[in-house]
C-alpha positions as CSV (number, residue, x, y, z in Angstrom):
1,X,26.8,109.1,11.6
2,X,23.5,107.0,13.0
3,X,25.8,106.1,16.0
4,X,26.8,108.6,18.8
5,X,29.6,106.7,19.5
6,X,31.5,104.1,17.6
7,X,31.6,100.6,19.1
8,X,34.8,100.2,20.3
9,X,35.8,96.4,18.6
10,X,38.8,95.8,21.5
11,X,35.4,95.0,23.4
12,X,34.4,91.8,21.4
13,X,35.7,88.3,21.4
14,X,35.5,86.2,18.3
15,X,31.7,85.4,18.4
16,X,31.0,88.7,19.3
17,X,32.9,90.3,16.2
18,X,31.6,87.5,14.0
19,X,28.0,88.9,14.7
20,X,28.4,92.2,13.8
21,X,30.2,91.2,10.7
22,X,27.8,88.9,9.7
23,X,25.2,91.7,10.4
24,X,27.1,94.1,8.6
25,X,28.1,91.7,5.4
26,X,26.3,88.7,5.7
27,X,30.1,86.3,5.8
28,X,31.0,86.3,9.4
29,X,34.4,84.4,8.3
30,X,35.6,87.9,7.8
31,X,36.0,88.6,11.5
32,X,39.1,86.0,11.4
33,X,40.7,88.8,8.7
34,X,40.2,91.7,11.2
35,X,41.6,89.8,13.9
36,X,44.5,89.0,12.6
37,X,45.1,93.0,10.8
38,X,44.6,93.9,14.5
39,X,46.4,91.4,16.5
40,X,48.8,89.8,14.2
41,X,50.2,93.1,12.4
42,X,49.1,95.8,14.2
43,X,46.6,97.2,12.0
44,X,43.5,99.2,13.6
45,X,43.3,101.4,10.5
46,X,40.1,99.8,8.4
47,X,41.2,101.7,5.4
48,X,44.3,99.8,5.6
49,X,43.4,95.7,5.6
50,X,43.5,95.7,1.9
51,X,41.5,92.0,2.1
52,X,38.0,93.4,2.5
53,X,36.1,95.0,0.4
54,X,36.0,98.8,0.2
55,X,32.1,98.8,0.8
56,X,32.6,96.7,3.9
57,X,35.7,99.0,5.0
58,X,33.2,101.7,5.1
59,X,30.5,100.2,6.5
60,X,33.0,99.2,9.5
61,X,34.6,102.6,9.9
62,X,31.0,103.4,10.3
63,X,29.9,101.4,13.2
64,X,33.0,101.0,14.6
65,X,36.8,101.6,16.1
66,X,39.3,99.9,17.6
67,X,40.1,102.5,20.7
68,X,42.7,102.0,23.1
69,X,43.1,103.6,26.2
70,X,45.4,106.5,26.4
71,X,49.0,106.5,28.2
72,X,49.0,109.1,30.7
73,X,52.4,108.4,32.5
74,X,55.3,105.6,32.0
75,X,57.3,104.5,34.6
76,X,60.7,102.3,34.3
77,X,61.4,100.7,37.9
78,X,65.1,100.0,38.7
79,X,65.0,96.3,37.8
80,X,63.1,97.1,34.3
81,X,59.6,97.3,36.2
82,X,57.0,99.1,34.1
83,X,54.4,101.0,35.4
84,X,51.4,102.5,32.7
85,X,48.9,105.1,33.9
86,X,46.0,104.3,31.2
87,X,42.9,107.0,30.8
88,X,39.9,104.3,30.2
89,X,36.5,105.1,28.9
90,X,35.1,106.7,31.5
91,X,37.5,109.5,32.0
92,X,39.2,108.1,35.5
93,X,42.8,106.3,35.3
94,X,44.1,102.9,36.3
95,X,47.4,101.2,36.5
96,X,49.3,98.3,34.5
97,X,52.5,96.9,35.2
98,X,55.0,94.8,33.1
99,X,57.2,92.2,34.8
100,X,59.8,91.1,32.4
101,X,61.4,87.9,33.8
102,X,64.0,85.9,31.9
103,X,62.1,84.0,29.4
104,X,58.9,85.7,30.5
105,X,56.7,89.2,30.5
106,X,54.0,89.3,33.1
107,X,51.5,91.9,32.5
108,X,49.0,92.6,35.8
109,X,46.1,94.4,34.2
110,X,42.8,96.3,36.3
111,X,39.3,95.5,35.8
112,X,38.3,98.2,37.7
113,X,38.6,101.7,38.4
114,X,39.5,101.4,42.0
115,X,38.3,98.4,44.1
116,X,34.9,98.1,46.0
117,X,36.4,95.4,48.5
118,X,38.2,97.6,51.1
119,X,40.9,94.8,51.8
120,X,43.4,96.4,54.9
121,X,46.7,96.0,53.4
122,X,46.2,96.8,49.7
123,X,46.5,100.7,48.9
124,X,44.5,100.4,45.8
125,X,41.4,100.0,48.3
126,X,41.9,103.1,49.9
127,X,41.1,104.8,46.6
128,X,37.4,104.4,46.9
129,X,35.7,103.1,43.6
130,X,34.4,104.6,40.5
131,X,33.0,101.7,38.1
132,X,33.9,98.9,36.0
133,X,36.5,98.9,32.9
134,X,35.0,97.6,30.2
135,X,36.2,94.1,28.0
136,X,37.9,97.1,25.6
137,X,39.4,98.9,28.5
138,X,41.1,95.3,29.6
139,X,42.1,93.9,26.6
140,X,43.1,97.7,25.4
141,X,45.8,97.5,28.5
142,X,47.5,94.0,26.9
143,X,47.4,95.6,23.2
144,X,49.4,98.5,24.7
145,X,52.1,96.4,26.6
146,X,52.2,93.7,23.7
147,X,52.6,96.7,21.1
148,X,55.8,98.2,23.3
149,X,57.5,94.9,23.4
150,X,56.8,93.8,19.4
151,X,59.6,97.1,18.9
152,X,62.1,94.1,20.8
153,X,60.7,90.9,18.9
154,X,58.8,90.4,22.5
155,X,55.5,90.0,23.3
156,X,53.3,89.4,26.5
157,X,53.5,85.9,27.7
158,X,51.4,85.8,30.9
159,X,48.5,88.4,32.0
160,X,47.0,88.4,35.6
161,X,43.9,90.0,36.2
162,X,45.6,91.2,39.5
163,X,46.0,95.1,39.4
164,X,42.8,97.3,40.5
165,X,39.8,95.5,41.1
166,X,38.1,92.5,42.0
167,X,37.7,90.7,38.3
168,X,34.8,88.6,39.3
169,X,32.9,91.6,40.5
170,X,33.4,93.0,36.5
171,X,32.5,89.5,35.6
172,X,31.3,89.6,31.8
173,X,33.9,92.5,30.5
174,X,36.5,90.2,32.4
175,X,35.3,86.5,30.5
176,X,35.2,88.6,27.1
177,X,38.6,90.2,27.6
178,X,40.1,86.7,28.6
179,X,38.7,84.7,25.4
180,X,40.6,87.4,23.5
181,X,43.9,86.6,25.5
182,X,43.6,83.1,25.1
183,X,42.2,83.6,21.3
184,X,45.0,82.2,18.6
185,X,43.7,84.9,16.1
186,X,43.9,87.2,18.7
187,X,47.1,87.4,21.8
188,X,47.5,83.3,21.6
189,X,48.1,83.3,25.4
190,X,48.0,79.7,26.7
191,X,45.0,79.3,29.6
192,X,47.7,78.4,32.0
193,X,49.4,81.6,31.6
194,X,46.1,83.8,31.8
195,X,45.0,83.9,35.7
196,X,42.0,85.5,37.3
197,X,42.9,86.6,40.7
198,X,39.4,86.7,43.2
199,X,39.5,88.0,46.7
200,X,37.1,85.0,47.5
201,X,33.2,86.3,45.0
202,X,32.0,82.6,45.5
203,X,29.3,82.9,43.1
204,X,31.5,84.3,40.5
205,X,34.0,81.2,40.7
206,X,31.2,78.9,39.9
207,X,30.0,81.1,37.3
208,X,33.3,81.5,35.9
209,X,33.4,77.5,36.1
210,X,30.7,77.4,33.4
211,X,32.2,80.2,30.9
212,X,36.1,79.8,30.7
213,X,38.7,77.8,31.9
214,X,41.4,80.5,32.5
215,X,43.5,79.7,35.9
216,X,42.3,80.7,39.0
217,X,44.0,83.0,42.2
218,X,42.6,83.4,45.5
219,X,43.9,86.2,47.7
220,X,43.9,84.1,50.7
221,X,45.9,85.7,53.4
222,X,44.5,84.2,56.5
223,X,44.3,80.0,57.7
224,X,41.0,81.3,59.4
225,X,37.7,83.2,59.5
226,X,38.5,85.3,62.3
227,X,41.5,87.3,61.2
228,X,40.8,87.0,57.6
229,X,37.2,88.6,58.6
230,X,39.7,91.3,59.7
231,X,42.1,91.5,56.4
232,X,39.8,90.5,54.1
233,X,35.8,92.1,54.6
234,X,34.1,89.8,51.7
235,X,35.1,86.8,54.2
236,X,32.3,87.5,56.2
237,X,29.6,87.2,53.3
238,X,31.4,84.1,51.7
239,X,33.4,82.0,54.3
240,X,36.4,80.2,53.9
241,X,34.5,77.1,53.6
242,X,32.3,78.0,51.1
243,X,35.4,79.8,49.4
244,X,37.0,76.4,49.6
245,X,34.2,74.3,48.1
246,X,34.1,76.9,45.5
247,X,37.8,75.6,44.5
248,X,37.3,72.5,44.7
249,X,34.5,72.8,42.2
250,X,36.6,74.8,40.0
251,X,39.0,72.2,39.8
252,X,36.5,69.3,39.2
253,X,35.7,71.4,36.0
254,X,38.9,71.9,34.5
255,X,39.8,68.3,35.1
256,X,42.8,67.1,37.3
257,X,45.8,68.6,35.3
258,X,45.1,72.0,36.6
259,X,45.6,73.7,39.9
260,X,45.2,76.6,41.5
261,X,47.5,79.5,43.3
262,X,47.0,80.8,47.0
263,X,48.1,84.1,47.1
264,X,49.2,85.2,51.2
265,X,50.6,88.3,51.8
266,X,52.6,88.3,54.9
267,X,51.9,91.0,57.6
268,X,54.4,91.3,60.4
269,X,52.9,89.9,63.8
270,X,49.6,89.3,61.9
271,X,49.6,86.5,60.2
272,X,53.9,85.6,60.0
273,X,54.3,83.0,62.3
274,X,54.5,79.1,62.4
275,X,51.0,78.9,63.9
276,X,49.9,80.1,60.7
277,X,52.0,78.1,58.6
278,X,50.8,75.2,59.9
279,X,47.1,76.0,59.9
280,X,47.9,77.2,56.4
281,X,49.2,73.8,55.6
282,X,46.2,72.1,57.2
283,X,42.6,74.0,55.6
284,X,44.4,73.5,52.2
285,X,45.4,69.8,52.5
286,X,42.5,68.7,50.2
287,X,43.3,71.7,47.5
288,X,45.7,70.8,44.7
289,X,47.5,74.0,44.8
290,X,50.9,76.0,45.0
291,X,51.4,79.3,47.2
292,X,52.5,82.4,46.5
293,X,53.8,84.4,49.3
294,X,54.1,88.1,48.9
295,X,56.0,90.1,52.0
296,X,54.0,93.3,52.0
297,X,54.5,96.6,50.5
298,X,54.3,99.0,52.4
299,X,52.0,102.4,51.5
300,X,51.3,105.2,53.8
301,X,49.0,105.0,56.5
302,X,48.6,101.3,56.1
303,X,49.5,100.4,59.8
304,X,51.3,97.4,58.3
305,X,54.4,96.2,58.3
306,X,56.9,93.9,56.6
307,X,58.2,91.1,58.0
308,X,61.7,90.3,58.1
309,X,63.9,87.8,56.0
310,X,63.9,85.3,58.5
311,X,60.6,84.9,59.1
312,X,59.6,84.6,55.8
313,X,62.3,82.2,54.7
314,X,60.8,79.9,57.9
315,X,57.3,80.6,56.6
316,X,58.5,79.2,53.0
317,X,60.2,76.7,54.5
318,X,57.8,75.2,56.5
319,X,55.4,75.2,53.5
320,X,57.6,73.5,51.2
321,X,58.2,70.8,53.9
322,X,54.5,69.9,54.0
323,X,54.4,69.2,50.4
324,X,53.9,73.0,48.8
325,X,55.4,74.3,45.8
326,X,55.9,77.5,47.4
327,X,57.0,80.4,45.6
328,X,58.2,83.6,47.1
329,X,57.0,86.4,45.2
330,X,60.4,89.1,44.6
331,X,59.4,92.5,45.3
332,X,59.2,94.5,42.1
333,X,58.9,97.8,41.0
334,X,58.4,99.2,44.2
335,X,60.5,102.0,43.5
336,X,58.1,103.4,41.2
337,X,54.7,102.0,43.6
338,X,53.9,99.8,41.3
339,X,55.0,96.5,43.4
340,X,51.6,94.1,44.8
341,X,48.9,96.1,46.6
342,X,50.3,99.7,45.4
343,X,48.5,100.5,42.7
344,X,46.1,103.3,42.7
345,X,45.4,105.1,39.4
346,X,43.7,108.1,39.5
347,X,39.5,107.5,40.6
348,X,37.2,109.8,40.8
349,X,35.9,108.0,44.1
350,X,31.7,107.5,44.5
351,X,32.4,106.3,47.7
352,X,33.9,108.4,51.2
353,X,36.8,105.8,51.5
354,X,39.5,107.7,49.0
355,X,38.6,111.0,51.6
356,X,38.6,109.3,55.1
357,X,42.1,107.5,53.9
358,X,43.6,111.3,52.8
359,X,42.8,112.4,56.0
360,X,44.2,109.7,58.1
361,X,47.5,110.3,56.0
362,X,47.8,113.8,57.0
363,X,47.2,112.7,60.4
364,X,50.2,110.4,60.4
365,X,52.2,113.1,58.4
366,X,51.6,116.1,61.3
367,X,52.2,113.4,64.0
């Protein structure tokens, strides 16, 4: 075949596919025609888009696939939560969840097979790490969700790049996969639906600043540097100042319609009370911005805890009084482990982390 293994065309954005056809044929307008056989009807089957040429058919099936990942589990959550276990490219699995809201399907896709940022109250952490998905593992996730819900006239509306990994540190595979979300001939999302979520890679929010203009997360979950140096370990390499600045330059870019969300997960008796709220309130005065708050989920071993109703309610409540649009993020899925910071695939773990976390669970357990 000349190529070990065909190029898997989920991978390229419109530019990228317009090369390769203009390589292969010499009339790059024919990558609009592919896109919308794959993206608009459904097609991967080259035999099958009847508007090319049967030379050009076979000079693609040649070269080239569209490959998605493979469904390993499905899990349907209580409150219609969906939970995917995906085989990627490299042999290890990762997890997607669907959030159908009324009027709305969320899909939190990975970027990578585990996470190399050891955050303290996220189980997905614990699984060590393995590698990066690439743009084709990541868009192959929203193909598979959108394809399940076309059956019901549905489609994905919103995607966050929110499940396992931290998207900046996957940064080209993750701006690829997002041009295709945002892409008309492609998933048509609008850029205010698609959000990168960053645990704070400063360099990569100016970078992604100069390549897309996708909405922007940041998994805040402290007011300071000294307990999020605690919750958060990349704090101490980019601080919340810089972090901050980083925002703000963000912002600048996209122009002063946009803004971004602060995600804040709430730990009982670590960062819950009305201290925190109003240092919270404070660092972000200069930020145009709305907070998410998410009461933790709880995983084994964590040495977390949720906090209760009340204090969570007076958390929201003191946000929304100093001028927040604060949201309070429902609990979803957790029936099925697939609810914020539960999501752990199945990695073939380079690192000791997956181990050393096993171990401590077993301790607990015998205890």
């Amino acid at each position: 075949m000349g190529h070990d293994t065909p190029l898997n065309l989920f991978g390229l954005n419109r530019a990228q596919l317009e090369n390769l056809v203009g390589e292969l044929d010499g009339r790059p307008y024919r990558a609009r025609q592919i896109m919308k056989w794959v993206y608009h009807q459904g097609v991967v089957d080259f035999a099958e888009m009847t508007d090319l040429s049967k030379v050009f058919r076979a000079a693609l099936a040649e070269r080239a696939s569209f490959s998605l990942p493979e469904i390993v589990s499905r899990d349907e959550s209580n409150d219609g939560t969906v939970k995917w276990v995906v085989r990627v490219e490299n042999g290890n699995c990762v997890e997607m969840v669907l959030i159908p809201e009324r009027g709305r399907n969320t899909l939190c896709v990975s970027s990578q097979v585990g996470c190399m940022l050891d955050c303290s109250f996220c189980s997905t952490g614990k699984q060590g790490f393995n590698g990066n998905l690439s743009a084709a593992d990541i868009v192959g996730q929203v193909y598979l969700a959108d394809r399940e819900l076309r059956r019901n006239d549905q489609s994905v509306s919103n995607v966050v790049l929110m499940g396992m990994g931290e998207p900046l540190l996957n940064f080209d595979a993750v701006v690829t996969a997002t041009d295709l979300m945002m892409d008309d001939l492609a998933f048509g999302i609008s850029k205010r639906r698609v959000t990168v979520s960053t645990a704070g890679v400063v360099p990569g929010i100016y970078a992604l600043a100069e390549a897309t203009d996708v909405s922007l997360a940041i998994s805040l979950h402290a007011p300071d540097d000294e307990l999020r140096n605690q919750l958060v370990p990349i704090n101490r390499k980019y601080p919340i100042a810089d972090l901050l600045a980083a925002c703000k330059h963000y912002l600048n870019v996209l122009g002063e319609r946009r803004s971004l969300t602060i995600e804040y997960t709430l730990l009982k008796g670590v960062n819950d009370d009305l201290s925190h709220a109003r240092r919270l309130a404070a660092l972000l005065r200069d930020l145009k911005c709305k907070i998410n708050l998410i009461p933790f989920n709880p995983f084994p071993a964590s040495g977390f805890e949720r906090p209760d109703e009340r204090s969570v309610r007076d958390f929201q409540t003191f946000l929304m009084n100093a001028g927040y649009a604060t949201m309070l993020r429902t609990t979803r899925g957790d029936d099925i482990n697939a609810a914020c910071g539960q999501l752990v695939g199945q990695v073939k773990d380079r690192t000791k982390r997956q181990e050393r976390y096993l171990a401590r669970v077993r301790a607990e357990e015998v205890a």
